[in-house]
N, C-alpha and C positions, 0 to 999 in steps of 0.2 A: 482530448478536450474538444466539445463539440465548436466548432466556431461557423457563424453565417457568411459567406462571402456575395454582396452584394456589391452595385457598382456604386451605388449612393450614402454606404456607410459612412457614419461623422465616426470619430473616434474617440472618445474621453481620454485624457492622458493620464497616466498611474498620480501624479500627482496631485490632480482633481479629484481624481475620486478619494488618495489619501486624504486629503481636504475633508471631504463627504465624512466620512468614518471617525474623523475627531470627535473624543469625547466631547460633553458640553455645549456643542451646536444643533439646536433644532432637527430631528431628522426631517421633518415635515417640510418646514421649509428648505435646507438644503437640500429635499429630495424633486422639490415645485421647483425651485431656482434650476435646477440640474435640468429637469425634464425638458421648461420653460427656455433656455436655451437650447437644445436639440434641437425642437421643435422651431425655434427661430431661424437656427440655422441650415436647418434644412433647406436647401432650394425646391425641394417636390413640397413642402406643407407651406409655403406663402402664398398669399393671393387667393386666397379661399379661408373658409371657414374652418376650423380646426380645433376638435375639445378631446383634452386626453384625463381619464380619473387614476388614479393606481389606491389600491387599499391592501394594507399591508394585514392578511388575516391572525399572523399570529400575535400583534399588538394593538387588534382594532381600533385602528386609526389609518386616515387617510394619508399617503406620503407624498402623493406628487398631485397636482391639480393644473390644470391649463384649461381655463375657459369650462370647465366641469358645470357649473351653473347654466351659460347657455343650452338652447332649444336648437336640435339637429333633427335632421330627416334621419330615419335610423333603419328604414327600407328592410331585411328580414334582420336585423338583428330583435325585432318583433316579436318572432319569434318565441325567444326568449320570454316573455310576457305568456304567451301561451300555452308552451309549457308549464310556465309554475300555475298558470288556471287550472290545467290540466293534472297535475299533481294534485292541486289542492281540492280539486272536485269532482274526480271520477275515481271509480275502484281500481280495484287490480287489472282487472278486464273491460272493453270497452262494451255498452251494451248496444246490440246489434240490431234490436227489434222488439217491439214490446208487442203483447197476442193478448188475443182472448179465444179460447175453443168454444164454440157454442153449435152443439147438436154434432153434424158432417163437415161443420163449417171453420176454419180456419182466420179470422180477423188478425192482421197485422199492422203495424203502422211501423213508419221508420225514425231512427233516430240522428240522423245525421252523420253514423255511423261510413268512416270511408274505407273501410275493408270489405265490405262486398264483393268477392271475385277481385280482389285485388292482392297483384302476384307477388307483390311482397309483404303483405300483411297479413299471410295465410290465412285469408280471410273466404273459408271453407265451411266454416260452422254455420251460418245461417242459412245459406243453399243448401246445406242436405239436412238441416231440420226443417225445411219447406216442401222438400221433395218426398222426406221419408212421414209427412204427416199424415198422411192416409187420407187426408181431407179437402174438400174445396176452398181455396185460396183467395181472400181476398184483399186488398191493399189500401189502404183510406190515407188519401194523399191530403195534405192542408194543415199539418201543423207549422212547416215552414211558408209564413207568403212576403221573404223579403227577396230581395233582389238576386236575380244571376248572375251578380258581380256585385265585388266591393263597392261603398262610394270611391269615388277617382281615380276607378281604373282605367288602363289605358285602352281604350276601344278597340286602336288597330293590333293589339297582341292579339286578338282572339283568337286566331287561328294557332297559335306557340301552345307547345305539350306544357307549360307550364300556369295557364291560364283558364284553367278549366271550370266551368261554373258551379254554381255552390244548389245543391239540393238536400231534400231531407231523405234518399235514399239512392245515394249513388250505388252504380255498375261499374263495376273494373275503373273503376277512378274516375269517371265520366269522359273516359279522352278512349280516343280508337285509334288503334293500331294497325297500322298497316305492313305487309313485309312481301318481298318478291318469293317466288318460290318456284320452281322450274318456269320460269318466265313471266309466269302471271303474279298480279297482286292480290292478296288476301288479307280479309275483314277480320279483326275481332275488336268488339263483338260480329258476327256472322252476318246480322240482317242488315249491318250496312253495305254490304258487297253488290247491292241491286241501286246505290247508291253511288257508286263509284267510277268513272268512266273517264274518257279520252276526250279534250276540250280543242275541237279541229282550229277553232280562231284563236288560240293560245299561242303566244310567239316568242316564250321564253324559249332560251338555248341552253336553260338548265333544267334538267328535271327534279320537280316537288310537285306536291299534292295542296289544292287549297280547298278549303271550306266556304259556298255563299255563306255571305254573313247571316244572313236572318235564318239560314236553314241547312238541313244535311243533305245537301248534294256536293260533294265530292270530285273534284276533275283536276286533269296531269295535262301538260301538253304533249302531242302527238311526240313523241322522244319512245327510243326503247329506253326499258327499263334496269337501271343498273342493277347488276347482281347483287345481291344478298341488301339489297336496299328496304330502308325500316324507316319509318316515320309513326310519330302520334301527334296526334291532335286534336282539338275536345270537340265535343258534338255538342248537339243545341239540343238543352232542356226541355221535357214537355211532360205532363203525367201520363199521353196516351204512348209517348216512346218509355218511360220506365214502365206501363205495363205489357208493353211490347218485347220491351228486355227483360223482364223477369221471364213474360212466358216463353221466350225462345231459350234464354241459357237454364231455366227449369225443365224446361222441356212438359210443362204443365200446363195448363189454361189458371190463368191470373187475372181473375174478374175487379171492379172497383166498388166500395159502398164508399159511401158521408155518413160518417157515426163521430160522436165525441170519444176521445180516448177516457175508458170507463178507468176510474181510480183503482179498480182493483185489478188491471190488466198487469198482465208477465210480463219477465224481462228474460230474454235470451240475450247473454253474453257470449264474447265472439274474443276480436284479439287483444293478448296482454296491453293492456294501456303503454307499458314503457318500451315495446315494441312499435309502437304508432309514434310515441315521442320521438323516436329514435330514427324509425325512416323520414321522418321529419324535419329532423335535426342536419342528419349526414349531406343528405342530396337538396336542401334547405327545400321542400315539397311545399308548394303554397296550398294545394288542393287538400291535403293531409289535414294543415294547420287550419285553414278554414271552417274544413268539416269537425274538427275538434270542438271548435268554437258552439258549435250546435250540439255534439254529443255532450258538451259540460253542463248548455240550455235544457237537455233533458232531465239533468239531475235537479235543477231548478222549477221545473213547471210544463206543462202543456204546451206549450210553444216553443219552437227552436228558435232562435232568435239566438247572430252573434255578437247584437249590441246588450240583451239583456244579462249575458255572461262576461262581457266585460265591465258593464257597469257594479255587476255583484260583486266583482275579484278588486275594482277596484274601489266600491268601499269598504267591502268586509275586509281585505286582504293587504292592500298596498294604499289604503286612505295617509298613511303618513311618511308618504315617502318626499325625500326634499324637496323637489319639485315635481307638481301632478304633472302626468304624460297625457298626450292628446293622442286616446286611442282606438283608432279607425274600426281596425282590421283584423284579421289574426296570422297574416300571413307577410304582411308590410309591404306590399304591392302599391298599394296607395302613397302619396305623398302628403296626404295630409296629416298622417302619424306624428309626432313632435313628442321626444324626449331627451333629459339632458343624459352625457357623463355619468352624474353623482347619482343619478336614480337608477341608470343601470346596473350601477354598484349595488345597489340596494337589492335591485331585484335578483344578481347574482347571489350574492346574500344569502337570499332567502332561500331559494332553489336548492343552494347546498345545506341547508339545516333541511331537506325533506328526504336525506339521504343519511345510512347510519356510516356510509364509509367514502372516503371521495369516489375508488374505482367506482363505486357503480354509477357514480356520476358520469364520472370522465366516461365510460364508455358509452354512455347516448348522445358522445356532444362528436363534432368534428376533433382533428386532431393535426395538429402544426406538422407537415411534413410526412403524415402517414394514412389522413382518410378525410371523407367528406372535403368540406370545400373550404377546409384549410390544408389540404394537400399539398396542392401548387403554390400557395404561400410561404412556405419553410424548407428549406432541404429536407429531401429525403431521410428516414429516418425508423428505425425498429423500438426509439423510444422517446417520442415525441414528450414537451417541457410542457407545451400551450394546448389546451381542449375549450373550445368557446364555439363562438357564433360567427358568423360576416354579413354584411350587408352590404349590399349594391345594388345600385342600377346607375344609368347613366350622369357622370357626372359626382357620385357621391360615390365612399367606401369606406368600410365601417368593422370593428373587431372590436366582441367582449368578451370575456373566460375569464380560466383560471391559468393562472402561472406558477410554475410547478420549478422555483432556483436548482441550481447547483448545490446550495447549501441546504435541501431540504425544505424552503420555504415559501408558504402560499401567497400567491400577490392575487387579488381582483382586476380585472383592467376593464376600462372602454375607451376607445381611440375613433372618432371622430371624426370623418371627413364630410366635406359639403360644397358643393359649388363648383369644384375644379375644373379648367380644362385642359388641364396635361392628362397623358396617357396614364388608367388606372394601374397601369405596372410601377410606374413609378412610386405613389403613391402607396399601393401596397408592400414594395419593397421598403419606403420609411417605416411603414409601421412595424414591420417584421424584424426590421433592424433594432426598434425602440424596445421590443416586447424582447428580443436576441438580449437589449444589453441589461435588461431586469433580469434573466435568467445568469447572465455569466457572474453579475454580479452585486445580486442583492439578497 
């Protein structure tokens, strides 16, 4: 029998739960009553904000509710939202570039498309149909003119691999990589390495690499450099650096025109869509989810844009969900995002009605104890119960999925934290507990 051993498990006594299981009594509410005390008694979920939903799928209805109506920060469990955009408006494959051939000439434009030379989205196919065109090259930047950052992003991440700006034709994920290599440090992309150097007034005693903020220069302090030492972090947008990067990893000259994207212009498609969901999903990638947001923009119209993708998804698609969400972003970096509980029920819901089997769900999402960044949240494990989302950042922490009992039965959940200032172990150990004791026993 699988059991969680944590230090902050509450225990329910065989008694209670026989209680639970009497014919004749509401499951619904003895299942809120049951949750609703946990959750009281917890000493890591007091003093903070805290909403938990459970939906029982094989008698749709909801069983347990704590604060499910309230508005939470819900940071990447976002995500999730993006995804089902992503499902419900792009094909099988993501398109990588839309062209026009005209005479010698090659016209391309970008679609927000974030596989480009990126190493895990084998993202291969638009580099060598650029290279093998036989033709001159040229790139018409200006369908995206919003911002290089979400609203409310936090300004001093910029320099974190996780922070990387948003364009309508990124390279290798817009973030560069650094790695030592017989002593020295090297660029990819390649043309930053003339960017790169030793900062004599630097008086850190630890060695990293930082970014000026407004621009790509590069500098470490005077320290040797650790062996096998790797950093990334994102670089600063401009159209005359994407055509700077194209023509270096083309190894082709990449001129620029201003032309409107002609209605009858191609579409090259590049990596499977639930392949992007998925590195998305695991390593919760905010650069991934972003550029999503623009590649759905495409299917919609002339301009990338990742507010007019959400506003589509959320009236065509999720106008009636319990309470409307307040949503920013696609990646939930922002704090201004606001969704309840009972809506993320909802959106789980749906996600799984765009799939004919659960596995092939479960396998793009994290997994309790065996991958992504529900790993560390569950014991180790060759057959994980829970496949969801998480959400964090400081002070908040957040888990929605599927819950996968012992007795074969599918539960929904979202669990809700906000505001805290105990340490997030804590914290994620209640919920892992709560989500442990729907598994042993519901």
């Amino acid at each position: 029998m699988f059991k969680i051993k944590l230090k902050y498990r509450y225990r329910i006594s065989a008694a209670a739960f026989a209680l639970l299981a009497m014919p004749g009594c509401s499951v619904q509410n003895r299942g809120q009553k049951e949750i609703s005390r946990r959750l009281e008694r917890f000493e890591e979920l007091t003093g903070h904000h805290a909403g938990f939903a459970l939906y029982d799928s094989g008698k749709q209805k909801m069983v347990a509710a704590h604060q499910a109506d309230k508005y939470f920060t819900p940071a990447s469990n976002m995500k999730l939202l993006t995804m089902y955009a992503a499902l419900k408006l792009l094909p099988d494959s993501l398109p990588a570039l839309r062209y026009q051939e005209r005479g010698d000439s090659l016209i391309f434009w970008g679609t927000g498309d974030p596989s480009f030379l990126h190493n895990r989205l084998e993202g291969t196919k638009a580099a060598s149909f650029l290279v093998n065109s036989g033709r001159q090259l040229f790139f018409v930047p200006g369908r995206y003119t919003g911002a290089f950052y979400g609203r409310g992003w936090q300004w001093d991440d910029y320099n974190d691999d996780y922070q990387a700006e948003i364009n309508e034709f990124p390279v290798m994920g817009n973030v560069l990589s650094i790695s030592e290599r017989e002593g020295k440090l090297q660029t990819l992309p390649r043309l930053f390495q003339a960017y790169l150097a030793a900062d004599s007034s630097d008086r850190d005693t630890s060695f990293h690499i930082t970014r000026a903020f407004t621009q790509n220069s590069f500098t470490y302090p005077p320290l040797s450099i650790p062996p096998n030492y790797t950093q990334q972090l994102p670089y600063k947008l401009s159209h005359t650096l994407t055509l700077a990067l194209l023509s270096d990893t083309l190894k082709k000259r990449v001129a620029t025109l201003s032309r409107t994207l002609p209605s009858d212009a191609k579409t090259l498609y590049s990596t499977p869509t639930k392949l992007a969901i998925k590195e998305m999903m695991l390593p919760s990638d905010n650069f991934i989810a972003e550029q999503l947001l623009l590649v759905c923009a495409d299917r919609l119209g002339d301009t990338l844009s990742g507010e007019k993708t959400i506003k589509t998804v959320l009236s065509r698609y999720l106008s009636d969900l319990p309470d409307k969400p307040v949503w920013v972003d696609g990646s939930g970096l922002t704090r201004y995002n606001l969704i309840t509980p009972r809506s993320l029920i909802e959106v789980l819901k749906r996600i799984r009605l765009e799939f004919k089997e659960d596995k092939a769900l479960y396998d793009l999402l994290p997994a309790g104890g065996n991958r992504g960044t529900l790993k560390a949240a569950y014991p180790a494990t060759d057959k994980p119960f829970v496949f969801g989302k998480t959400g964090s950042f400081s002070n908040n922490y957040n888990q929605a999925g599927y819950i996968v009992t012992k007795k074969g039965n599918t539960y929904l959940f979202a669990f809700m934290n906000n505001n805290f200032v105990k340490p997030t172990a804590q914290i994620r150990a209640a919920v892992a507990d709560v989500v442990t004791y729907v598994y042993e026993n519901m």
